[in-house]
C-alpha positions as CSV (number, residue, x, y, z in Angstrom):
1,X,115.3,87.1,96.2
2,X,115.4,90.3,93.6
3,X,117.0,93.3,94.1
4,X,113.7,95.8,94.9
5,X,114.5,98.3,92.8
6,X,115.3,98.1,89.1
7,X,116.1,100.9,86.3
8,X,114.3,100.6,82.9
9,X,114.6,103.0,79.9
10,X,112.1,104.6,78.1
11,X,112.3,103.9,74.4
12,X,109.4,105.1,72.4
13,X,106.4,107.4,72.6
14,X,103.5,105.6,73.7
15,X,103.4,107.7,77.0
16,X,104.0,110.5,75.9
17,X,104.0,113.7,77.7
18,X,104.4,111.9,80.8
19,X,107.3,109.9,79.5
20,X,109.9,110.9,77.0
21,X,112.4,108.5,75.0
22,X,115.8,108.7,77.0
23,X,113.6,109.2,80.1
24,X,114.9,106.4,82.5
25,X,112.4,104.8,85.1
26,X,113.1,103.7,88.6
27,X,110.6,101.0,89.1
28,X,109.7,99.1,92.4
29,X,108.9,95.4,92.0
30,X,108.3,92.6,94.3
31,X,111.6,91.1,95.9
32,X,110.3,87.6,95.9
33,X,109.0,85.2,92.9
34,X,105.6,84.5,92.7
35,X,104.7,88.1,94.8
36,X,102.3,90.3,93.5
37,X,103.6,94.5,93.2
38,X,100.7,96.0,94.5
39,X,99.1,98.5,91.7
40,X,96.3,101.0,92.2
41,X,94.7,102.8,88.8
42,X,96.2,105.4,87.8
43,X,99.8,104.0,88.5
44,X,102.8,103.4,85.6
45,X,103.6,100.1,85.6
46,X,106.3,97.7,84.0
47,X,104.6,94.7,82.0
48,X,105.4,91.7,79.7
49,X,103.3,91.8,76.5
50,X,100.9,89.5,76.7
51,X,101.8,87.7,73.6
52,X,105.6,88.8,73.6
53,X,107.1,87.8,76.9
54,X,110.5,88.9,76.0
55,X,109.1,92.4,75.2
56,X,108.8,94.5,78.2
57,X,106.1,97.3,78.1
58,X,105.5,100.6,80.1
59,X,101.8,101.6,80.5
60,X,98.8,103.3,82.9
61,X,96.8,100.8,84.8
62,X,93.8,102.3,83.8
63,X,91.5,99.9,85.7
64,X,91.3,96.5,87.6
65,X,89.6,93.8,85.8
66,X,88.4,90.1,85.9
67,X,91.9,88.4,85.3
68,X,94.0,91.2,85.6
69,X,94.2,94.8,84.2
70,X,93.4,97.2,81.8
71,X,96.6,98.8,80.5
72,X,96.3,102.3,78.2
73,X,99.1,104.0,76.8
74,X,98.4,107.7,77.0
75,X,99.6,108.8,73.4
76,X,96.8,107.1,71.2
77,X,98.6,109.1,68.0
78,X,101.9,107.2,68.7
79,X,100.2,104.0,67.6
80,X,100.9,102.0,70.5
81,X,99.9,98.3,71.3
82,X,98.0,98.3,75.2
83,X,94.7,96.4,76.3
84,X,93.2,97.6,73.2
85,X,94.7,95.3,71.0
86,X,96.2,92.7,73.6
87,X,92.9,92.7,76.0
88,X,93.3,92.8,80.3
89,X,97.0,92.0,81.1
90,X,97.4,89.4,83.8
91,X,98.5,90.0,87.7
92,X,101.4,87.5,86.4
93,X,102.6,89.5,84.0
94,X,102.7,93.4,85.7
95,X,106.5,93.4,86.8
96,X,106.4,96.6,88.9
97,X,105.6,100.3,89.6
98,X,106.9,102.8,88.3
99,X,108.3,104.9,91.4
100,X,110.5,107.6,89.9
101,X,111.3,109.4,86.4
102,X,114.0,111.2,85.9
103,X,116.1,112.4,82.3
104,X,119.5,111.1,81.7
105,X,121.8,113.9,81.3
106,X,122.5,115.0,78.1
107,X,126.4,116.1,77.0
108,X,125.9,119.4,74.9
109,X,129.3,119.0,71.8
110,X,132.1,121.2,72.2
């Protein structure tokens, strides 16, 4: 059994404004192998690449589709990879929701 609720980092700009880099994520995803997280459009979601299962990706699930879903990035200028280069993602492959965003604090020098 997994621990529910996991904390991912935001590293790039591919969803940006609704994600920043040093944004952290806390993300639900299903407590038991082989369970599905349940994802309706419009939701953030946690995903393996499709070609690159070592590389974790944050995206919209922009729509359900035969085989899986559509995945968009919402910053088309940042020149990110999503189901326009990689096609629908797999149920398989979404790893969970994004439930919370929050900014890790930032030390201001002295």
């Amino acid at each position: 059994m997994l621990w529910p609720l996991w904390r991912v980092a935001v590293v790039d700009r591919s969803m940006e404004p609704a994600l920043h880099a040093g944004d952290w994520l806390l993300v639900r995803r299903a407590a038991r192998p082989g369970r599905q997280v349940r994802v309706r459009p419009g939701q953030l979601v946690i995903a393996r690449h499709p070609d690159r299962p070592d590389l974790l990706l944050v995206k919209r699930a922009a729509r359900r589709e035969p085989g899986g879903w559509w995945l968009a990035a919402d910053n088309l200028q940042a020149g990110a990879a999503d189901s326009r280069t990689f096609g629908v993602v797999a149920d398989r492959l979404i790893q969970g929701r994004v439930l919370l965003r929050y900014r890790r604090s930032r030390q201001t020098p002295r």
